[in-house]
VODO-706374 format. One line per 5 residues: number of its first residue (from 1); their letters; for each residue x, y, z of N, C-alpha, C, O. Coordinates in nm, 4 decimals, always signed. Layout:
// VODO-706374
NUM	A	X,Y,Z,X,Y,Z,X,Y,Z,X,Y,Z  ...;
//
This chain:
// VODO-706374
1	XXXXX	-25.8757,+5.6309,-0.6010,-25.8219,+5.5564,-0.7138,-25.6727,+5.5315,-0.6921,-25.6102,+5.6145,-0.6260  -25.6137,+5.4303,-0.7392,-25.4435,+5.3707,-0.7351,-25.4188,+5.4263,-0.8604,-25.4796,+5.4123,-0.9666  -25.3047,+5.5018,-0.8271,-25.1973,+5.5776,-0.9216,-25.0861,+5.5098,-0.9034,-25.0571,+5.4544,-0.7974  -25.0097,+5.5097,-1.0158,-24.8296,+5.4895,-1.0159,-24.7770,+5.4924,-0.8820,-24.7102,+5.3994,-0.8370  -24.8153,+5.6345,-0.7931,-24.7119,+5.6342,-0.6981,-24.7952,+5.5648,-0.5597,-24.7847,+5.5897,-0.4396;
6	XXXXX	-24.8680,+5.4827,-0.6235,-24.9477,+5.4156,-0.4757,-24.8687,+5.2738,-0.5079,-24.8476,+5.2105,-0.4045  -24.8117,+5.1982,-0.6502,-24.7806,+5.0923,-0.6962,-24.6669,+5.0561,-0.6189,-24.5798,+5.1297,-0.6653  -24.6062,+4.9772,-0.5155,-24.5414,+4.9254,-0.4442,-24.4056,+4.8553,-0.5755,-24.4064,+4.7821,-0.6745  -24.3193,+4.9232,-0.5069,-24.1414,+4.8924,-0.6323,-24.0689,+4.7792,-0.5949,-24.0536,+4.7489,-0.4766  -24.0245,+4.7164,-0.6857,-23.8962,+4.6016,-0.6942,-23.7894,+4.7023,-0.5345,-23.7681,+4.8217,-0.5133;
11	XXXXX	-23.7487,+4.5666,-0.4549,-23.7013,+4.6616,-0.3531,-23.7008,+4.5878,-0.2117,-23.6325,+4.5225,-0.1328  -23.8891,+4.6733,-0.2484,-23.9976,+4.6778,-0.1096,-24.0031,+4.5172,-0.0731,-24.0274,+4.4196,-0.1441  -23.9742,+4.5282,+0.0510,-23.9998,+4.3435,+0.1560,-24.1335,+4.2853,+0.0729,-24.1621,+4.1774,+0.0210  -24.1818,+4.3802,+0.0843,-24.3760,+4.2776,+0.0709,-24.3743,+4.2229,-0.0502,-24.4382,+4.1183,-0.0619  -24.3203,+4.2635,-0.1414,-24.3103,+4.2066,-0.3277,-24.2362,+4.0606,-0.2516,-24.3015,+3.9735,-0.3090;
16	XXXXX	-24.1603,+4.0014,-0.1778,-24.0865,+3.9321,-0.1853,-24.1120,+3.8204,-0.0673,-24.0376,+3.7236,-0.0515  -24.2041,+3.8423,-0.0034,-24.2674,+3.7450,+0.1362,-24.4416,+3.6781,+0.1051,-24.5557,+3.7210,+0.0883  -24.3905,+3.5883,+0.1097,-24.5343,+3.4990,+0.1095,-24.7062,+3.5953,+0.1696,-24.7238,+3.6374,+0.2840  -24.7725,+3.6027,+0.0936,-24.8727,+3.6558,+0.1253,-25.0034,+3.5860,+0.1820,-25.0549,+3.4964,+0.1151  -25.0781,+3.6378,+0.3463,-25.1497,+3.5610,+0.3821,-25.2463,+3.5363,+0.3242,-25.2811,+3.6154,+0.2366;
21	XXXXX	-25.3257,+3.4189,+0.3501,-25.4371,+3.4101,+0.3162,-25.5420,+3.4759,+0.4440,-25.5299,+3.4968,+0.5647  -25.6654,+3.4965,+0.3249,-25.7926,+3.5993,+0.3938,-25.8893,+3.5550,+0.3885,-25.9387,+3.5124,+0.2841  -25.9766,+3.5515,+0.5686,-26.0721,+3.4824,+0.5869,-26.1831,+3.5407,+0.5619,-26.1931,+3.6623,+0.5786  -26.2895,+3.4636,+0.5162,-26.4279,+3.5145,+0.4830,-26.4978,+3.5394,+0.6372,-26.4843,+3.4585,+0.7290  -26.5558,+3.6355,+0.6452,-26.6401,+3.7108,+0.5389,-26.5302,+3.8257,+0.5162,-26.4636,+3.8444,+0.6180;
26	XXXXX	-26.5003,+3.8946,+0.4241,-26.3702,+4.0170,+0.4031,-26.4215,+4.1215,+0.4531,-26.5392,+4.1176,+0.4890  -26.3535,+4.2268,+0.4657,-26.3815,+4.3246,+0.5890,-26.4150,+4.4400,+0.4805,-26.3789,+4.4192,+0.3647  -26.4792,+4.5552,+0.5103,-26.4974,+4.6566,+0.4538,-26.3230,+4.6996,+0.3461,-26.3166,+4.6818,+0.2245  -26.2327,+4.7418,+0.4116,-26.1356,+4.7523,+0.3562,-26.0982,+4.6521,+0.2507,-26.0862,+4.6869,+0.1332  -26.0787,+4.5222,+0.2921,-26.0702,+4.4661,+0.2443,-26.1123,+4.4222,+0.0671,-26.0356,+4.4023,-0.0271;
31	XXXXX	-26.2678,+4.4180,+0.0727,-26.3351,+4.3950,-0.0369,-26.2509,+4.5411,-0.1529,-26.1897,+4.5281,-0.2590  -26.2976,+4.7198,-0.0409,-26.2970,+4.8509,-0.1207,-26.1171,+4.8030,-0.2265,-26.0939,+4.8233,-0.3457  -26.0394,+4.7482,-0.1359,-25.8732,+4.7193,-0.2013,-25.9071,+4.6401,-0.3329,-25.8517,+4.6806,-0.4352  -25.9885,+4.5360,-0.3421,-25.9932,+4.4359,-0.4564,-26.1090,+4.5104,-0.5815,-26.1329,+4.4618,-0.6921  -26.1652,+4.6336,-0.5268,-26.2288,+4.7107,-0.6102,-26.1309,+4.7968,-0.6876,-26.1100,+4.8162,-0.8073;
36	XXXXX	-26.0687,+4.8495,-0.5522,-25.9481,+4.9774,-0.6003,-25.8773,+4.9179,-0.7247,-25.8928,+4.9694,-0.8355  -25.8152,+4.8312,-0.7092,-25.7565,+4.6982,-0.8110,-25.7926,+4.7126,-0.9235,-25.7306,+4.7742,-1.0101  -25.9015,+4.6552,-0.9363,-25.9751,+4.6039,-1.0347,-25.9939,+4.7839,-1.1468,-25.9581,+4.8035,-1.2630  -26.0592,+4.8768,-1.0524,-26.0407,+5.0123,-1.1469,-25.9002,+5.0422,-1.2072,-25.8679,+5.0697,-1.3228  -25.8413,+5.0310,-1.1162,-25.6527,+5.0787,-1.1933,-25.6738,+4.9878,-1.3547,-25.6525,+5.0442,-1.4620;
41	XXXXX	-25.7190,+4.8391,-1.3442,-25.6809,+4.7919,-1.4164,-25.7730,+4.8157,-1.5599,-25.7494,+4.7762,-1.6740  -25.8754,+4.8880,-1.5121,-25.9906,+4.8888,-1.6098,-25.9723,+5.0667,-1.6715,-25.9763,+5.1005,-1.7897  -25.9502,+5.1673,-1.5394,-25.8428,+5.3090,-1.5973,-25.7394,+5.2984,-1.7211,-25.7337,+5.3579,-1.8287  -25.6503,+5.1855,-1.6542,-25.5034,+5.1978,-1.7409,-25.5522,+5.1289,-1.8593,-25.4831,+5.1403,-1.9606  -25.6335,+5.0760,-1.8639,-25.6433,+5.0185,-2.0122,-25.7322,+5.0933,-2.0873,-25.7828,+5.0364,-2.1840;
46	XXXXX	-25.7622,+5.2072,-2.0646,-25.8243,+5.2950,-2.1556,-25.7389,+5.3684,-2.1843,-25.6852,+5.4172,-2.0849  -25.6841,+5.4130,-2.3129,-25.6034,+5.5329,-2.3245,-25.5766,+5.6507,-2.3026,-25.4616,+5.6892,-2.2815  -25.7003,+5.7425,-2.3045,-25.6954,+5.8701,-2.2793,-25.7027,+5.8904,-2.1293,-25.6604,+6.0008,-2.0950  -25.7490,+5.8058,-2.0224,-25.7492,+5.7570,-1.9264,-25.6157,+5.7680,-1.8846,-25.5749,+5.8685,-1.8264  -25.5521,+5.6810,-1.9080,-25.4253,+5.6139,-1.8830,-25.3466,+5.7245,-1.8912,-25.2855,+5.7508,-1.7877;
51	XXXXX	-25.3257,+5.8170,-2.0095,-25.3140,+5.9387,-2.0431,-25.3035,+6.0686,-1.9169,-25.2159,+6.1457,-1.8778  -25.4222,+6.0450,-1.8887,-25.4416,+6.1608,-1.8115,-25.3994,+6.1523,-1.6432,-25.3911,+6.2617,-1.5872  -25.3738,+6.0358,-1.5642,-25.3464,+5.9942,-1.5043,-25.2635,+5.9220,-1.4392,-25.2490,+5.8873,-1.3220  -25.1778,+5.8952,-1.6014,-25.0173,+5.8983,-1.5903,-25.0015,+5.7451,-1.5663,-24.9026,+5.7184,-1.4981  -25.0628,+5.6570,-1.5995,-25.0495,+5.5258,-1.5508,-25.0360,+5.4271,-1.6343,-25.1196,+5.3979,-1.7198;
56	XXXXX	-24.9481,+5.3791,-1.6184,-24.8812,+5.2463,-1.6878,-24.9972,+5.1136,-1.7251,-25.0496,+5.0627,-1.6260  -25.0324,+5.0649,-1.8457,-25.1159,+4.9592,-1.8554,-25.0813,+4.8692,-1.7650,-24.9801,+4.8531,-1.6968  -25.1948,+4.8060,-1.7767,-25.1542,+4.6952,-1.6391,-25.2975,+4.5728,-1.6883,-25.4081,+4.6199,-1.7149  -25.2725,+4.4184,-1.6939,-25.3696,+4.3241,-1.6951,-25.3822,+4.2858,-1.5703,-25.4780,+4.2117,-1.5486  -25.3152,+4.3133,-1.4817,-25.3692,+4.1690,-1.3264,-25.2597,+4.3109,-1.2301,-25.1638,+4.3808,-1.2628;
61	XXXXX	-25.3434,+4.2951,-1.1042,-25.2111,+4.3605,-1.0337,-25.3076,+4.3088,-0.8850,-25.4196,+4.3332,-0.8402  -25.1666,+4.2093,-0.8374,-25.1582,+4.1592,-0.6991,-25.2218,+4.2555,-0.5846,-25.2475,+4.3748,-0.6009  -25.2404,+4.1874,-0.4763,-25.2596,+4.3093,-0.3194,-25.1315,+4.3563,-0.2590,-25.1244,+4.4644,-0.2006  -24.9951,+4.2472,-0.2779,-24.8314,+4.3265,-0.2443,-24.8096,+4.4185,-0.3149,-24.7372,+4.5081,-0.2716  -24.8549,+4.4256,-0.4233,-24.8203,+4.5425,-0.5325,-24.8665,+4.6774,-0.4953,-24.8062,+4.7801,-0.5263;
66	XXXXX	-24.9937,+4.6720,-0.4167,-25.0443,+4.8264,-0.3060,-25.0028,+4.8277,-0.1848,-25.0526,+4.9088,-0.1067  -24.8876,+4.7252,-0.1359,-24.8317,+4.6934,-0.0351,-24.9317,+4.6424,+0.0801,-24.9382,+4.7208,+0.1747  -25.0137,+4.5229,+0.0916,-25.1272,+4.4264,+0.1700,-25.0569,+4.2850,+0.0915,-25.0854,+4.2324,-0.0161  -24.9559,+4.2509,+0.1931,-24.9128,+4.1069,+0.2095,-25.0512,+3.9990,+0.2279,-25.0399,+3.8998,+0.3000  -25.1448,+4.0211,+0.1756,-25.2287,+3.9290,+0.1333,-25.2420,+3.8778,+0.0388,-25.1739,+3.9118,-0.0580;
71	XXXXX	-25.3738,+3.7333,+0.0261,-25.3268,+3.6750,-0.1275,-25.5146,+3.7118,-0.1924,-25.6232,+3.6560,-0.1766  -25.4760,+3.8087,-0.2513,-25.5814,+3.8828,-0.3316,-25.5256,+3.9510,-0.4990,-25.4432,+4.0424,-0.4980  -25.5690,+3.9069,-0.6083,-25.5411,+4.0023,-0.7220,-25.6391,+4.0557,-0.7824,-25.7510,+4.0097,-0.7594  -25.6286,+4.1341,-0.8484,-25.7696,+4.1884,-0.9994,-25.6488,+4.1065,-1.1271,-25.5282,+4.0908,-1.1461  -25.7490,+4.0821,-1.1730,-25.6933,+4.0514,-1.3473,-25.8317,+4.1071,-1.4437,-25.9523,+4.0876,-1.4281;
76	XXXXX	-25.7576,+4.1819,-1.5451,-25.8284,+4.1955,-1.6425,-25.7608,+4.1810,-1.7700,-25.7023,+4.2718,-1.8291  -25.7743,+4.0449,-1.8137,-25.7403,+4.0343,-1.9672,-25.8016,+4.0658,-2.0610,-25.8940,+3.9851,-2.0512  -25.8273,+4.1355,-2.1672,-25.8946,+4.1873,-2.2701,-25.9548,+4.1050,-2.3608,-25.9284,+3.9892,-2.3285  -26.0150,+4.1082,-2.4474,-26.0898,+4.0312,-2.4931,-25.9995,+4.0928,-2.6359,-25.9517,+4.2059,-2.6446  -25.9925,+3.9763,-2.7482,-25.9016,+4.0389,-2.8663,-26.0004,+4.0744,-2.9722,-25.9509,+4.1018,-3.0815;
81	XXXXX	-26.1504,+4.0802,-2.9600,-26.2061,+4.1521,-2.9988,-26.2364,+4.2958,-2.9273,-26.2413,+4.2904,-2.8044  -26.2507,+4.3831,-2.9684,-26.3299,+4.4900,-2.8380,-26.4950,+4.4505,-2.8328,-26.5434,+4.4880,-2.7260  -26.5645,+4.4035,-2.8958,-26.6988,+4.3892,-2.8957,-26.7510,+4.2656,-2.7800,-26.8722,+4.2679,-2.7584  -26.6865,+4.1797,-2.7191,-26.6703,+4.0595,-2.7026,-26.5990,+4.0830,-2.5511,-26.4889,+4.1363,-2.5378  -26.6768,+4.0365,-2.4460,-26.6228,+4.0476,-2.3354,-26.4976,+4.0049,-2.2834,-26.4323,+3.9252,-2.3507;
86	XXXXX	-26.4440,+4.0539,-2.1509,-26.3271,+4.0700,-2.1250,-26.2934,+3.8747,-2.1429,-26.3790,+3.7865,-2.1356  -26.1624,+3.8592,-2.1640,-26.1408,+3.7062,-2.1894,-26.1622,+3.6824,-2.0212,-26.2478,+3.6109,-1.9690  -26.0788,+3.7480,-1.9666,-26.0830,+3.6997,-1.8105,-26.1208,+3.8116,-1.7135,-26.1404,+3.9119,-1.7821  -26.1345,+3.8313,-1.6190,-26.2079,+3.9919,-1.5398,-26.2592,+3.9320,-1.3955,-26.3725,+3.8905,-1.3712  -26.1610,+3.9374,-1.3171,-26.2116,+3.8858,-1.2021,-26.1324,+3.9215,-1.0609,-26.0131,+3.9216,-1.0306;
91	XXXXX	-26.2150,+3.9421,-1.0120,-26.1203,+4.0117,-0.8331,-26.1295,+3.8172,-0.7818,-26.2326,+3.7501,-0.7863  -25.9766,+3.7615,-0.7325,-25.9293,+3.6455,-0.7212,-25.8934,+3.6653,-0.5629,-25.8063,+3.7411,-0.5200  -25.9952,+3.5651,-0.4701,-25.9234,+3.5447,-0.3206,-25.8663,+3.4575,-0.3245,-25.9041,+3.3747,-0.4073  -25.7491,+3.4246,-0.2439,-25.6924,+3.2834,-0.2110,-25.7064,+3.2190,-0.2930,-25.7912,+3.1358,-0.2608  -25.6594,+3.1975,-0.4275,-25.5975,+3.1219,-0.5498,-25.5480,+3.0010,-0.5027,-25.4949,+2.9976,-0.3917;
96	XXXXX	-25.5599,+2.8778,-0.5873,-25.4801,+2.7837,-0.5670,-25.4429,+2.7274,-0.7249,-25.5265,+2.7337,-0.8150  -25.3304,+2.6817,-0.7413,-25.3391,+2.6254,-0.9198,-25.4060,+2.4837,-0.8309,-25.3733,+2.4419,-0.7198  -25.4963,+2.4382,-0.9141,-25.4673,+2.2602,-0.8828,-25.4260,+2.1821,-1.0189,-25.4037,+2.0632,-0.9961  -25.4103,+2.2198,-1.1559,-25.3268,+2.1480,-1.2453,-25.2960,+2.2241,-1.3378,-25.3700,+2.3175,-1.3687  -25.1481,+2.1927,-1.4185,-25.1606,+2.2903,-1.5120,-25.0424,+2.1733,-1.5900,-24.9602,+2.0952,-1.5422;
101	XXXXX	-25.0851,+2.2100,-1.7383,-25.0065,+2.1759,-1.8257,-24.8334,+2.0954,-1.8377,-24.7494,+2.1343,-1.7566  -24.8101,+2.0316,-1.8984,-24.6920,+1.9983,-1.9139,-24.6319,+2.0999,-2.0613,-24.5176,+2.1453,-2.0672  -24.6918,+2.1108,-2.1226,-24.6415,+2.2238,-2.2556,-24.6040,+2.3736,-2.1866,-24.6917,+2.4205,-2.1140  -24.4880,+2.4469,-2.2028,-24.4804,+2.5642,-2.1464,-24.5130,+2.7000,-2.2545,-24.5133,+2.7057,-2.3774  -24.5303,+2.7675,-2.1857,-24.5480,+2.9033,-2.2955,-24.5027,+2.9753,-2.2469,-24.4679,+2.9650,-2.1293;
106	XXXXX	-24.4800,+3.1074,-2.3401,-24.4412,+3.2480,-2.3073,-24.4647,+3.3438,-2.3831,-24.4727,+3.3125,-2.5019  -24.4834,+3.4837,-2.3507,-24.5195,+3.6062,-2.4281,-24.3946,+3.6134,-2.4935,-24.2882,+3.6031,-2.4325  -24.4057,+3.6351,-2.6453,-24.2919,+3.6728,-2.7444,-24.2176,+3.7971,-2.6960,-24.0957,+3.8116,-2.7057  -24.2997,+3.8827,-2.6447,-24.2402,+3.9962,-2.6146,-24.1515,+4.0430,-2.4816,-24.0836,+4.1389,-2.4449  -24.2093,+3.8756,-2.4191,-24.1562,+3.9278,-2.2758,-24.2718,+3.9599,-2.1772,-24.3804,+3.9966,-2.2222;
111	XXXXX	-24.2471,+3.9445,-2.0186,-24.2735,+4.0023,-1.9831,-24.2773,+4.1447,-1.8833,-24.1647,+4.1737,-1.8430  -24.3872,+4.2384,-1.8364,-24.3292,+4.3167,-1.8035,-24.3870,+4.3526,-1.6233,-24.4202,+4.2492,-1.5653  -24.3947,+4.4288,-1.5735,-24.4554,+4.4382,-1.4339,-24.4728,+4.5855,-1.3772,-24.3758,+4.6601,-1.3909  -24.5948,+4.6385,-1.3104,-24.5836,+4.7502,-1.2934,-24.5217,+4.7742,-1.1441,-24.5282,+4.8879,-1.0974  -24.4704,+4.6843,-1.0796,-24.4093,+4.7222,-0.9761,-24.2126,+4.7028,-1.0109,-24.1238,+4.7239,-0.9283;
116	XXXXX	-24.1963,+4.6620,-1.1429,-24.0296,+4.6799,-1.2227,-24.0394,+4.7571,-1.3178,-24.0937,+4.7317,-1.4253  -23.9473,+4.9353,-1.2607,-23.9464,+4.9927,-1.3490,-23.8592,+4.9683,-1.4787,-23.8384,+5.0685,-1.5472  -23.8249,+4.8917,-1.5058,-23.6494,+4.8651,-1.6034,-23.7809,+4.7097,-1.6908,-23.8739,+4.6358,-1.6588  -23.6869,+4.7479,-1.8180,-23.7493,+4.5986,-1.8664,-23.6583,+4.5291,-1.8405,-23.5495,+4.5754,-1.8060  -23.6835,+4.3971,-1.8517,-23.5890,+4.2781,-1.8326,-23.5921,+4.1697,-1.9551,-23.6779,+4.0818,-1.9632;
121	XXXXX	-23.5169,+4.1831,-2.0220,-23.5427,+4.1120,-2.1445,-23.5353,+3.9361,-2.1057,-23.4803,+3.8970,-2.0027  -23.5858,+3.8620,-2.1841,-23.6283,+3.7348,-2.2066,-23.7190,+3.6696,-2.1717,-23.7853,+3.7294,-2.0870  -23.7720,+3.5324,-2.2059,-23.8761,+3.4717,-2.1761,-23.9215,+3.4207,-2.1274,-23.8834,+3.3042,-2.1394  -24.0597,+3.4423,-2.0113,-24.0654,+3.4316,-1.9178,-24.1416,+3.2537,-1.8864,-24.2535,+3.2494,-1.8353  -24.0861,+3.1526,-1.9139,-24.1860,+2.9909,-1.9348,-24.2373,+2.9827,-1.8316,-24.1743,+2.9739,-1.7262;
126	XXXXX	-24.3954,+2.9841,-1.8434,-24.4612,+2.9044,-1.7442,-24.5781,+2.8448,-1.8442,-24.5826,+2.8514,-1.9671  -24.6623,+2.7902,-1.7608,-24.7342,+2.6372,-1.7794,-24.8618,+2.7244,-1.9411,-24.8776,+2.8434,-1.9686  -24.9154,+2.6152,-1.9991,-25.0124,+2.6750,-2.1103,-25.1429,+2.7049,-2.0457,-25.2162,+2.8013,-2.0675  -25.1599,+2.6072,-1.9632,-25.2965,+2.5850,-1.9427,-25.2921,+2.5465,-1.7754,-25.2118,+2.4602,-1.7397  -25.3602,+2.5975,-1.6972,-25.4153,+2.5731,-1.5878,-25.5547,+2.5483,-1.5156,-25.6624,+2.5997,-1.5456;
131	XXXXX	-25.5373,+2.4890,-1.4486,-25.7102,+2.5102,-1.3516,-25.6712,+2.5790,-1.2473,-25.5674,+2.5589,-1.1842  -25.7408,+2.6501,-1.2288,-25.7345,+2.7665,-1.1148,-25.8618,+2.7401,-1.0203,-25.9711,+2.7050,-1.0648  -25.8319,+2.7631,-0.8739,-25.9651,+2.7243,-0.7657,-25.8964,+2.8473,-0.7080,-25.7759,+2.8689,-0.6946  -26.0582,+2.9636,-0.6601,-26.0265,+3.0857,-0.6225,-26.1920,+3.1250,-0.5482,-26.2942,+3.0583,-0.5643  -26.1810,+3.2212,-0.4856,-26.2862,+3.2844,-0.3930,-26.3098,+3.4251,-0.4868,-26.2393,+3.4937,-0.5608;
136	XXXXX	-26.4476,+3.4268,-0.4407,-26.5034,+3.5882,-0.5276,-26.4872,+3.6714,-0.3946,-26.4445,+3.6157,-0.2935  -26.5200,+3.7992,-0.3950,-26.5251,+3.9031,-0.2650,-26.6275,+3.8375,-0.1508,-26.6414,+3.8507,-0.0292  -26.6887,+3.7630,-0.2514,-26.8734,+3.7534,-0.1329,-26.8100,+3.6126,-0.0085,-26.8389,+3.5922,+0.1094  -26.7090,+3.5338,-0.1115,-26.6141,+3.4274,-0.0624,-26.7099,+3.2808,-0.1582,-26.7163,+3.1692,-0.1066  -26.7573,+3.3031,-0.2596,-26.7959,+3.2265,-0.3547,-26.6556,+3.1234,-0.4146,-26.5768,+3.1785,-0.4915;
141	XXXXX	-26.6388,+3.0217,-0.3877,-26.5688,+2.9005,-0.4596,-26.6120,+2.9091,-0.6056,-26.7310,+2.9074,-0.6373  -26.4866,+2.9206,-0.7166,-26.4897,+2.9256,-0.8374,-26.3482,+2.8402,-0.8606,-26.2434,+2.8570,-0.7983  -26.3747,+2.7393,-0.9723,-26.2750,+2.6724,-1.0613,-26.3159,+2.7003,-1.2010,-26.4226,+2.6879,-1.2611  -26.1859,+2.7458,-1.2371,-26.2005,+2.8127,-1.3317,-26.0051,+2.7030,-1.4710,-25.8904,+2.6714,-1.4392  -26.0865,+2.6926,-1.6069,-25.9660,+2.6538,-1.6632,-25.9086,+2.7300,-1.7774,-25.9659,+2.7336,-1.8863;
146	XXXXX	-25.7950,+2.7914,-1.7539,-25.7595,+2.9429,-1.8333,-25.6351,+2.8251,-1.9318,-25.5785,+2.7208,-1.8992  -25.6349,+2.9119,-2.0649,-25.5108,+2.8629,-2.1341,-25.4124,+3.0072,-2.1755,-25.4317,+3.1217,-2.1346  -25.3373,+2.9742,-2.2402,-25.2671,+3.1281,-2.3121,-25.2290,+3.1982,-2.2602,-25.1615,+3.1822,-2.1585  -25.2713,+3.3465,-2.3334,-25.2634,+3.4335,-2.2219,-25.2804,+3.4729,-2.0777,-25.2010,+3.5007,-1.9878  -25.4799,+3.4620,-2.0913,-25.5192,+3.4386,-1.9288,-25.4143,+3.3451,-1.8596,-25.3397,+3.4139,-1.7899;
151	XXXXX	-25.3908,+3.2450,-1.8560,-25.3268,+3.2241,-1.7957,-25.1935,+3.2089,-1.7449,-25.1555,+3.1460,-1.6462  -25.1177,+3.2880,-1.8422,-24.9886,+3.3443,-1.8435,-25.0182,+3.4610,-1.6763,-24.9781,+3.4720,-1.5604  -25.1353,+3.5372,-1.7952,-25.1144,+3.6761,-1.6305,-25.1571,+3.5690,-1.5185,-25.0588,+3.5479,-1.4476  -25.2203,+3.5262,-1.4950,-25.2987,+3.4810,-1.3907,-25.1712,+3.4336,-1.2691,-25.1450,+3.4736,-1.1556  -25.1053,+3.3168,-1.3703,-24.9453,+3.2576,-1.2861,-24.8859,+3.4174,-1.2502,-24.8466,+3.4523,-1.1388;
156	XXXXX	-24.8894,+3.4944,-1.3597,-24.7745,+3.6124,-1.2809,-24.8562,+3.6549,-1.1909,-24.7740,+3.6826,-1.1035  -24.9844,+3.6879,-1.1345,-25.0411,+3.7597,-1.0108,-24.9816,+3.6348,-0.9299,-24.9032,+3.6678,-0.8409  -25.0027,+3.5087,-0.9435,-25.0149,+3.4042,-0.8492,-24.8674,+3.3996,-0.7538,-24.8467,+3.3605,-0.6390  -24.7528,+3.4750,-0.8880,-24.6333,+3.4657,-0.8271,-24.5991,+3.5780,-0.7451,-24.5032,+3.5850,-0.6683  -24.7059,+3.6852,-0.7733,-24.6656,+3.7916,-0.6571,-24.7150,+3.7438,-0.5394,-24.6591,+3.7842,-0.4375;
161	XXXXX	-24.8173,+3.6583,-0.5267,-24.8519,+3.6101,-0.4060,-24.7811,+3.5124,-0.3373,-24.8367,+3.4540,-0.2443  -24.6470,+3.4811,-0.3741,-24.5775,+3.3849,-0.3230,-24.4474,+3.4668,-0.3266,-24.3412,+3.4101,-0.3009  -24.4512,+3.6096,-0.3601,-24.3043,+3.7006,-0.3173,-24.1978,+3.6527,-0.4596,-24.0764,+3.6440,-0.4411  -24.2387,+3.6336,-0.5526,-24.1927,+3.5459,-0.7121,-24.1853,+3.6873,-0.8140,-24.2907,+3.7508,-0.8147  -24.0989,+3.7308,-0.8802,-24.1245,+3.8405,-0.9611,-24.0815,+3.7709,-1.0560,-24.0097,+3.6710,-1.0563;
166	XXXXX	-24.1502,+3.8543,-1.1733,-24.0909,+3.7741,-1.2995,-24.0215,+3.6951,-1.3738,-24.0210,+3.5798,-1.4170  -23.8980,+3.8986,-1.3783,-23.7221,+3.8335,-1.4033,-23.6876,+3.6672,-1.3406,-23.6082,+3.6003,-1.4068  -23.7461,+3.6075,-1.2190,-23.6931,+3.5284,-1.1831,-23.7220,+3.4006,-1.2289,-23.6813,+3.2902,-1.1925  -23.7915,+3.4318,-1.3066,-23.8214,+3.2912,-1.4298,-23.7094,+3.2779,-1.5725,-23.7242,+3.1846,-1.6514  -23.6066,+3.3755,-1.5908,-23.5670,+3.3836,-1.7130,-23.4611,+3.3412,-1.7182,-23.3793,+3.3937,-1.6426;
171	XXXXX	-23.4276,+3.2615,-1.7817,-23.2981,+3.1965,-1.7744,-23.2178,+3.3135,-1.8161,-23.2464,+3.3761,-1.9182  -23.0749,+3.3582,-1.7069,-22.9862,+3.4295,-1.7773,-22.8767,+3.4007,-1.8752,-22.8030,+3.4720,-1.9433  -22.8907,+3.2781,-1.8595,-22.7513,+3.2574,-1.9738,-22.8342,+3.2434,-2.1474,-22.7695,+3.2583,-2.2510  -22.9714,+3.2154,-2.1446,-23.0370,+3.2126,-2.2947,-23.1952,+3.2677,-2.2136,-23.2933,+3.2156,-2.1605  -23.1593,+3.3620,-2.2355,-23.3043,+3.4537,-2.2305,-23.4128,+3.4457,-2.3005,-23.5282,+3.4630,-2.2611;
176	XXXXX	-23.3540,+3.4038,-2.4672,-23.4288,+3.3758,-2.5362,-23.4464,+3.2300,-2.6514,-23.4702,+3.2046,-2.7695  -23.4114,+3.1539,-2.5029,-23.4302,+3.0197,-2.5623,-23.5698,+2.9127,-2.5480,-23.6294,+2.8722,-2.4482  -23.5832,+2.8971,-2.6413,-23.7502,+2.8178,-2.5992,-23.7383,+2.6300,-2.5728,-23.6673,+2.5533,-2.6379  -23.8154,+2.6005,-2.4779,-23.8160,+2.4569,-2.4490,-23.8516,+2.3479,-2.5461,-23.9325,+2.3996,-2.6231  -23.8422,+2.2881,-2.5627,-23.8845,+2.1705,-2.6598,-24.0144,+2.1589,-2.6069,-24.0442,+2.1281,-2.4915;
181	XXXXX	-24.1171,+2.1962,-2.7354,-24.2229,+2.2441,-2.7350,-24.3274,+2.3269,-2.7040,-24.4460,+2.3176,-2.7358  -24.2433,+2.4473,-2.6076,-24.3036,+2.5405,-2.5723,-24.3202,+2.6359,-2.6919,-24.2423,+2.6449,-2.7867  -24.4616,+2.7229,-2.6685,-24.5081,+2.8126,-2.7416,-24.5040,+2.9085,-2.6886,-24.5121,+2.9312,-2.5678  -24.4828,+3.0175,-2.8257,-24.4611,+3.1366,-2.7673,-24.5937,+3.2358,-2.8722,-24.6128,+3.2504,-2.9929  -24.6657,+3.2893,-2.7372,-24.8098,+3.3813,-2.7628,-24.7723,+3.4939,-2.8157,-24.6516,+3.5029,-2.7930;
186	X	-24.8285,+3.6358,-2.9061,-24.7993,+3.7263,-2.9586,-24.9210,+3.7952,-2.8347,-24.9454,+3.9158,-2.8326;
//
């Protein structure tokens, strides 16, 4: 299982270098990493879990983030019911956006990252809505069209795969200034 101290830190080269793409068919290792993933993210979001194991919530966490300069993430967005399946839940190969929105959004709260220990205050704008084209483990072609949230995390895995951390979306001189017509998600 991936713990905290397996989570690759603001710093490290690999957070910050373009990540390859990975050819089908994926290799034993390969696939077990996008499993490993996917549990951290399904651990940390249980509480007593999370609890016991010392680990920071987490919705999506990249393959640079376990330090594998590849372009692989898990995302698990929650569903805002609990009864009602996950909104999004998917181990993502080789991502591509092919369109996304002209309206921008952002989390009210900010966002945050488990490979930046420090918060970084302000708001992070990216696109509302995207189409996403991505590979399953088996190397299954999926297009997929996320709005909101999902696709808030989705762009932030997408930007670890291009060496992109957050903070580097936030304007420093108005951190918390919003675009003419961007929305901001709770």
């Amino acid at each position: 299982m991936i713990l905290m101290d397996d989570i690759t830190r603001d710093g490290n080269p690999v957070l910050r270098s373009r990540a390859k793409e990975l050819n089908f068919p994926l290799s034993t290792k390969e696939i077990e990493m996008g499993h490993k993933m996917m549990e951290y993210l399904e651990v940390s979001q249980d509480e007593k879990l999370a609890e016991k194991y010392h680990l920071r919530a987490g919705v999506g966490l990249a393959a640079p983030q376990v330090g594998s300069p590849t372009r692989m993430a898990a995302v698990l967005v929650p569903a805002e019911n609990e009864e009602e399946p996950a909104a999004f839940k998917e181990i993502i190969v080789n991502p591509t956006i092919l369109s996304e929105s002209v309206q921008g959004a952002a989390l009210g709260t900010g966002e945050g990252c488990l490979s930046v220990d420090e918060d970084v205050p302000g708001y992070v704008w990216r696109h509302d809505r995207i189409k996403l084209r991505w590979f399953d483990l088996e190397g299954n072609k999926h297009i997929t069209r996320l709005k909101d949230y999902p696709a808030i995390v989705v762009q932030h895995e997408f930007d670890h795969l291009n060496g992109v951390l957050f903070y580097d979306h936030i304007n420093k001189d108005k951190r918390f200034e919003a675009p003419e017509g961007g929305v901001l998600i709770n």
